[in-house]
N, C-alpha and C positions, 0 to 999 in steps of 0.2 A: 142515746148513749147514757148509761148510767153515771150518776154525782159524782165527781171526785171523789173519791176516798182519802177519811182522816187521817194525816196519821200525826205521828206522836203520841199516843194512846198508850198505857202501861198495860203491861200482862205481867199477872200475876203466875210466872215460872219459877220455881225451885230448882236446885244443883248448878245454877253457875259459880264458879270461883277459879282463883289464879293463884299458884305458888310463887311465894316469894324469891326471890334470888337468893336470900338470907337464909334459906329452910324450913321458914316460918310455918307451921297450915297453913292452908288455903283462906284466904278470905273472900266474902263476899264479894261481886261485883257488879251491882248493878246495874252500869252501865254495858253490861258485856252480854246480859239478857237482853237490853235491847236493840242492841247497835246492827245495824245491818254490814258491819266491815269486812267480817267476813268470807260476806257473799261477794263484797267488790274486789276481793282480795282475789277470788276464785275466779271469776270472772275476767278479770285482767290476765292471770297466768293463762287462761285458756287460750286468749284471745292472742296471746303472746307465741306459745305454743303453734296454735295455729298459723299463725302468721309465717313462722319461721319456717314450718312445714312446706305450705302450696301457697303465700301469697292469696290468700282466698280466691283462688281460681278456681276453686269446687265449694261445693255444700257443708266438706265434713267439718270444719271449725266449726260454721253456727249451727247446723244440727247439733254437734256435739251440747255446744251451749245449750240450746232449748233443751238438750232432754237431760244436761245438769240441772239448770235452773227450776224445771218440771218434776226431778226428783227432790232438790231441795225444798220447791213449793210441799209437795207432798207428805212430807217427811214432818214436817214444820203443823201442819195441817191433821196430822191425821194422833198432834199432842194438843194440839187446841184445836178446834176446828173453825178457825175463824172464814175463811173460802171452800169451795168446792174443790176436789183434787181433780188434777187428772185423770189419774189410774187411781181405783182402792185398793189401801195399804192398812193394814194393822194397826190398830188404837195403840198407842205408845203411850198413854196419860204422862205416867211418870219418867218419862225420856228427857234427858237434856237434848231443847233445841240445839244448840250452838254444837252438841258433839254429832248430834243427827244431821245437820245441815253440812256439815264439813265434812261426814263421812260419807255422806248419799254424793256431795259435789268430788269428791276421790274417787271414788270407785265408779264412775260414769271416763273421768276425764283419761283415770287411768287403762280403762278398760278402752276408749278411744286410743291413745298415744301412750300404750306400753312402752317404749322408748325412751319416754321422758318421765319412766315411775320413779328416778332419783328426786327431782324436783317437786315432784308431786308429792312423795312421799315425804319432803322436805316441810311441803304446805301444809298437808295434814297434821302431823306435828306440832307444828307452829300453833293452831288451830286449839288441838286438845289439850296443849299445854294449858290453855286458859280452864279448864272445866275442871271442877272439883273426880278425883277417882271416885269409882264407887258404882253405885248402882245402877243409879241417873243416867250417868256418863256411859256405862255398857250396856244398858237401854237404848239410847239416843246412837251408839256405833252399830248398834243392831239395827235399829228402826232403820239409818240411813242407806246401811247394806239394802234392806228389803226393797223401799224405793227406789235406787237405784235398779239394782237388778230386774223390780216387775217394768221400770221404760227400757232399758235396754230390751229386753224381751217380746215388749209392745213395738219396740221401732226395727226389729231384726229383718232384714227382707224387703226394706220400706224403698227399695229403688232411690236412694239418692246419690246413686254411684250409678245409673246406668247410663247404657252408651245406646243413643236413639241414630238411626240412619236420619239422614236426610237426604231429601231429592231434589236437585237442584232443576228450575224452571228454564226456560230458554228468556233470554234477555228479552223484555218489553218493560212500558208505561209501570213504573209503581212494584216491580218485582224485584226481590232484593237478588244482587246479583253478584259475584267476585270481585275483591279488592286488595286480596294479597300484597302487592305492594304498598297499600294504606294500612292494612292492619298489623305488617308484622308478620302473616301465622302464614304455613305452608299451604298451598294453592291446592282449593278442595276442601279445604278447614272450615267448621261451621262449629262456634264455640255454643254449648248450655242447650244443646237438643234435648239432652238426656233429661235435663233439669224439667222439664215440659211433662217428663212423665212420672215425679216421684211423687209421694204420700204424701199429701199434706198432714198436719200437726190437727187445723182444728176445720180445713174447709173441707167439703164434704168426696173435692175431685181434683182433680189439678184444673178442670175447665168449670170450677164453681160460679164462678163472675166471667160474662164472654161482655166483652167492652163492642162499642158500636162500631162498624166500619170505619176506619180511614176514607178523609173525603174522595171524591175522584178526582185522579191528577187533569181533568181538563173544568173542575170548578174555580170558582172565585176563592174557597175559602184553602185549597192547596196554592193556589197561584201567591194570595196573600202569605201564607205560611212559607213557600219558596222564596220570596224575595227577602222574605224578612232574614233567615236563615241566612241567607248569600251573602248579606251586608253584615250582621254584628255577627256572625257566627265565623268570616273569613281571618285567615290570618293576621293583615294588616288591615281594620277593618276601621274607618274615618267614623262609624258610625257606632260604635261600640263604646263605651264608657269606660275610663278606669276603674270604678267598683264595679260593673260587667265584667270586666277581664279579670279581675281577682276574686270574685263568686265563683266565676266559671270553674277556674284552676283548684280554687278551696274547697269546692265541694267535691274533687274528681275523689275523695278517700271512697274506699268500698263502705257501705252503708249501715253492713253488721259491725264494721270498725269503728266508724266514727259515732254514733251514735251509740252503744255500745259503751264507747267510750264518756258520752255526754250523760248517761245513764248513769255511771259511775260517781261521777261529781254530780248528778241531782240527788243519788242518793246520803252523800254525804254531807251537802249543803241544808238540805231540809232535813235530815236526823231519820231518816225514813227508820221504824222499825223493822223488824226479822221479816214479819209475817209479808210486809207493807210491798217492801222492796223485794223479796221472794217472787211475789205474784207477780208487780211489775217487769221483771226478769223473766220471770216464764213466757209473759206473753208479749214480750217486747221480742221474745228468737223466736217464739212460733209463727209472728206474724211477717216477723221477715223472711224467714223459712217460706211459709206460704206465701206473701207476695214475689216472692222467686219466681217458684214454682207454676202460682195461676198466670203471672204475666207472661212466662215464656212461653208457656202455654197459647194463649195470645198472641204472641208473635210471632210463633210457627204454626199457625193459623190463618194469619193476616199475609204474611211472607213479604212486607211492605220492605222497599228500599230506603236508602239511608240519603242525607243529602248531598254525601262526597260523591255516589253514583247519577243521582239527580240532577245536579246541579252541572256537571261534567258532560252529562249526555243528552241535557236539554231538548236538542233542536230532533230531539227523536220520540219525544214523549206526548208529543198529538196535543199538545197544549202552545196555541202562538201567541200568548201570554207570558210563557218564559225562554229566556236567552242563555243558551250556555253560556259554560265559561271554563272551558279543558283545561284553565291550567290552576282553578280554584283549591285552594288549602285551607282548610280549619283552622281554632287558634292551637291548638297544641300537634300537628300533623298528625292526627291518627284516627281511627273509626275502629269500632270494635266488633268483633268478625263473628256479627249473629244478627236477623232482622230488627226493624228500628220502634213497630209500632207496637201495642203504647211503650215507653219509656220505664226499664228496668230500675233505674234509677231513683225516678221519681217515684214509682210506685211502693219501693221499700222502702224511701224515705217518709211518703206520705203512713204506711203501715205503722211504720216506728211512732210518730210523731203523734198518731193516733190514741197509742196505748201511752205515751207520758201524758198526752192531754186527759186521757181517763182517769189516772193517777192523782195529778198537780192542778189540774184546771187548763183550757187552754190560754187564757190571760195570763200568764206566768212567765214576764221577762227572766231570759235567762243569755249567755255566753258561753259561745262554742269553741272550742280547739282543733285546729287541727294544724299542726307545722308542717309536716312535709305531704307531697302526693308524689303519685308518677309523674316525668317529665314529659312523657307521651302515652306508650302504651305497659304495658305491666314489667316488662322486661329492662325497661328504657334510664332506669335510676331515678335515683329521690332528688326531688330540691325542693329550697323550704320553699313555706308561703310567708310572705310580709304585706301584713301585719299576720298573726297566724289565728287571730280570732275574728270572729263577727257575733252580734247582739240580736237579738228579737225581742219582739214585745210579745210573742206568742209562737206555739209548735202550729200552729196552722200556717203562719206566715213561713216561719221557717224549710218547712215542707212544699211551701208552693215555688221558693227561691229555690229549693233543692233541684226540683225539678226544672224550672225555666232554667237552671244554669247550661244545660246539656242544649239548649237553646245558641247561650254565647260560647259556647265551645265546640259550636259547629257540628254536630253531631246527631240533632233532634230536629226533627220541626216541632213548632209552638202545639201541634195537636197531638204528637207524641207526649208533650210534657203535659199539658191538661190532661189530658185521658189516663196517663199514668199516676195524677195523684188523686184522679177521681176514683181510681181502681184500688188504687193501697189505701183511700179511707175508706172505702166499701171493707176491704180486708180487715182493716184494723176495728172497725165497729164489730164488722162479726168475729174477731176474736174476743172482743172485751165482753161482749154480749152473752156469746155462746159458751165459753171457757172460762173456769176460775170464778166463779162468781161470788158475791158473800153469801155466806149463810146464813138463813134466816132464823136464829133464838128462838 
């Protein structure tokens, strides 16, 4: 993996300024070259937008993201060329960043959620209000037009909306099989098939990274991983920790939210500039995008069962090592109605957490947010969390709690969540590696 990258570095950009309330001209603002708010500004309405829309129960929110953040990386890039672009975009030299950046992140978001082009159009505004008129400024609205439109173009067709069949197996040892009643969804429901077959952003397939076997349900190393699962992952569980059971529940936020969200406040807390926080943003959605994508990939591959079916149907699964137990519940009652192995979870947490450690370093204590999650299952209602933060001394730590949480929440075996952050830091190196890179003077 390449060195952190510096930031707080000055670039030397022309045509930022802000009009006065008074009528003044415009004056200078240096701080507004390099401030990345902006993009957190964009980035949050998106994520908001989203949310209100499908509850991120599909792709289109964080796609959306990746290919704003991808046109703003580019746009940004292609007036100074401090990284590699995604797509090649037209020299803007003379372009104001900050009107480039906020026009390439409009015209993506709105061309996604035409619906909400009041609000959007609200933000852009807000945005250009700051930028001196003039030449710069209608440079920088053009450039971020350009950007924008060559990823939509690039991403047209890209299968993140399709609907894949699935064929359901007949019930045996280790085959994921119906739980309608546990998940909520109508009987015959197989949630994130389709997900299995769309475009990746930067890996080269959807089955880029094929993760190793799930052990066999009559080894040692599933026998240990079942018992373990049955005691801190149950309901009422004597074995389970108070900080287990509120990891579990805190981390249940969706992955492109929470973090996302944590991205936000790193970039604000460190001063990230334009350029800095641009890339980080770009490849913090592409990589979650692909870690989607390759692990489901993976687990309608593997077609491994979950442990609410495991654990329930024990005395059938050729292993006399494990003891049912028919009337076992999870901590939160619910399982999510798509196969278990590796862990979706952990793997776009481990991806995320990948590219801020690219960024920050991974030594970099930091405090994460999140108040509320689902009660159960997506449908089920919000309640907070208390306390609603937790601390790290690092994203590598924090990405490996990520995923053992789906562990105490009854949900995962321990070899799901290993394998799942082994896989999203496989993802996330080759995005930092392969994408966006600095360029070489």
């Amino acid at each position: 993996m390449r060195q952190p990258i510096l930031v707080g570095t000055m670039l030397a950009i022309t045509g930022c300024g802000v009009f006065s309330n008074t009528g003044e001209p415009p004056r200078e603002r240096p701080e507004v070259r390099r401030s990345a708010e902006a993009l957190v500004a964009w980035n949050e309405r998106v994520f908001a937008v989203a949310e209100a829309e499908d509850g991120f129960l599909t792709l289109k929110g964080l796609r959306t993201a990746a290919m704003m953040h991808l046109a703003i990386h580019d746009a940004l890039n292609a007036i100074d060329p401090r990284f590699e672009t995604y797509l090649s975009v037209q020299s803007g030299v003379d372009a104001d960043p900050v009107a480039a950046a906020t026009t390439a992140a409009y015209e993506v978001a709105v061309d996604q959620y035409p619906a909400e082009r009041a609000q959007l159009e609200g933000e852009l505004r807000r945005w250009l209000a700051r930028v001196s008129e003039g030449e710069s400024q209608a440079l920088g609205i053009e450039l971020g037009k350009e950007a924008a439109a060559a990823i939509l173009r690039d991403r047209t067709s890209d299968g993140w909306d399709n609907e894949a069949e699935y064929q359901w197996h007949p019930m045996g040892p280790g085959v994921y099989a119906e739980f309608a009643e546990h998940s909520g969804t109508p009987e015959g429901f197989v949630f994130g098939s389709g997900w299995a077959t769309a475009r990746p952003f930067v890996l080269d397939s959807p089955s880029h990274f094929r993760s190793p076997p799930p052990p066999e349900i009559a080894s040692g190393e599933y026998t240990r991983a079942f018992e373990e699962v049955k005691e801190v992952g149950r309901h009422e569980s004597s074995s389970r920790t108070p900080d287990q059971s509120h990891l579990a529940m805190w981390w249940k936020d969706f992955a492109e939210n929470s973090h996302n969200r944590l991205a936000r406040q790193l970039v604000m807390d460190e001063d990230l500039e334009l350029w800095d926080a641009a890339r980080m943003f770009g490849l913090l959605n592409m990589a979650i995008y692909d870690a989607y994508v390759n692990v489901f990939e993976n687990k309608f591959f593997y077609n491994h069962w979950r442990p609410y079916t495991a654990i329930r149907w024990a005395a059938n699964d050729g292993n006399p090592a494990t003891d049912p137990d028919p009337e076992w519940n999870n901590l939160h009652h619910h399982t999510y109605a798509f196969p278990s192995y590796p862990s979706a979870h952990g793997t776009a947490c481990a991806a995320a957490m990948t590219v801020l450690t690219d960024t920050l370093g991974d030594d970099h204590p930091f405090t994460m947010t999140t108040a509320e999650v689902d009660k159960a299952g997506p449908f089920s209602g919000k309640i907070p969390i208390d306390p609603p933060t937790r601390s790290f001394d690092s994203f590598s730590s924090a990405a490996m709690e990520c995923a053992m949480s789906r562990v105490y929440l009854g949900i995962h075996f321990r070899y799901d969540s290993v394998v799942g952050n082994e896989l999203g830091t496989k993802i996330g190196d080759y995005a930092v590696s392969e994408s966006l890179g600095p360029v070489k003077r």
